[in-house]
C-alpha positions in Angstrom: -7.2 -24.4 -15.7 -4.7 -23.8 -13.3 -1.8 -25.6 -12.2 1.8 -25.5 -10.5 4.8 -25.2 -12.4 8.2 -25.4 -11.8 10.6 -23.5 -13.7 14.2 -25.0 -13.7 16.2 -22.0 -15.0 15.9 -20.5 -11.1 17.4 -21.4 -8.2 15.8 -24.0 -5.9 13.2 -24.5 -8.3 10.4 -22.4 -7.3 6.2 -23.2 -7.6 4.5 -21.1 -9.2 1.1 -20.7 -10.9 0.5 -21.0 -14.2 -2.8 -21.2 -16.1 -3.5 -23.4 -19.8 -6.2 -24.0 -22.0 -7.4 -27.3 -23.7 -10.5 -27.4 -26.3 -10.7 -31.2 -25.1 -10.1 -31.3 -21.8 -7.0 -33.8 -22.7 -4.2 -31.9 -24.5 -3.6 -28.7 -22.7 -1.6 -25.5 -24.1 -0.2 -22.6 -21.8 -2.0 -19.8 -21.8 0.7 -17.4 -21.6 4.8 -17.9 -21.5 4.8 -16.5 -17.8 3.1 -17.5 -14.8 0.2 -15.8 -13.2 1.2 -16.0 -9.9 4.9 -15.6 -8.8 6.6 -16.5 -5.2 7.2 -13.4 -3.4 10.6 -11.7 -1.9 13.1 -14.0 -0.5 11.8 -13.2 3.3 8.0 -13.4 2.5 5.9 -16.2 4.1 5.4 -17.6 0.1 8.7 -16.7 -0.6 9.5 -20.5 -1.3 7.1 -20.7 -4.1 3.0 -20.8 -4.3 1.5 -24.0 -5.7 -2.5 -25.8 -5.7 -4.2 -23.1 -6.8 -8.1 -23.0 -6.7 -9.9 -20.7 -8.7 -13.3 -19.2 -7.5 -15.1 -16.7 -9.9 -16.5 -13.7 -7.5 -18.8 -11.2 -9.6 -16.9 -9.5 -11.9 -13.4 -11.0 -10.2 -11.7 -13.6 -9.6 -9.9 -15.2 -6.5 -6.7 -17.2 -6.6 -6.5 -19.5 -3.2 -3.2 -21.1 -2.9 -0.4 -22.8 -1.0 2.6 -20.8 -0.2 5.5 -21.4 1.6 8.5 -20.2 2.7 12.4 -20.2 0.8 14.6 -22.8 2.9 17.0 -20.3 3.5 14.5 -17.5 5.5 14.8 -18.0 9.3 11.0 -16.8 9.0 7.8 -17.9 10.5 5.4 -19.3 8.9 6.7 -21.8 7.1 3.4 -22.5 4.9 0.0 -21.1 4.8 -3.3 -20.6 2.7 -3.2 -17.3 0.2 -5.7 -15.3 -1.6 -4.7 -13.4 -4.6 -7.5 -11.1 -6.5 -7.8 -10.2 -10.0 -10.8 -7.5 -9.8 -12.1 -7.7 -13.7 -11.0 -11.5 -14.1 -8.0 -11.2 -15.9 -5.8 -14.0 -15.0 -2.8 -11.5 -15.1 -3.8 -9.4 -13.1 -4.0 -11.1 -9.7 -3.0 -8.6 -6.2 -2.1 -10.8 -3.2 -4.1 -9.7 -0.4 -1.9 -9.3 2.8 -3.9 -10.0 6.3 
């Protein structure tokens, strides 16, 4: 599964993407100690944080549609949006945001 976390060692508390595991669908367990899908630079239209992902398998890939939107302190437009990040061979680590 994934899901958005919140990690309150940085600034302004940031969403991110993580991803967990369950073998009961009722106690989950991070799948890894970082999150698959970070905020980007301070300026960027996500730079607030990315959160509500949905995961769609695509042949061999995988993309990662999410919420994004922008740090309170960029003058920038837009202030939120709809993202795609892809991870080619499905590895949950490896996700590329696409830029339109």
């Amino acid at each position: 599964m994934t899901y958005t976390a919140v990690d309150a060692r940085v600034p302004h508390y940031p969403r991110m993407v993580g991803a967990a595991v369950s073998e009961d669908g009722l106690l989950w367990r991070r799948l890894y100690d970082a999150p698959i899908l970070h905020p980007g630079p301070l300026n960027a239209w996500d730079g607030g944080g990315t959160a509500y992902p949905h995961l769609v398998p695509v042949g061999r890939g995988l993309h990662l549609y999410y919420y994004g939107f922008r740090h309170p302190l960029s003058p920038y437009d837009p202030a939120r949006g709809i993202g795609l990040a892809r991870s080619e061979d499905g590895d949950l680590r490896g996700f590329r945001k696409v830029l339109l």
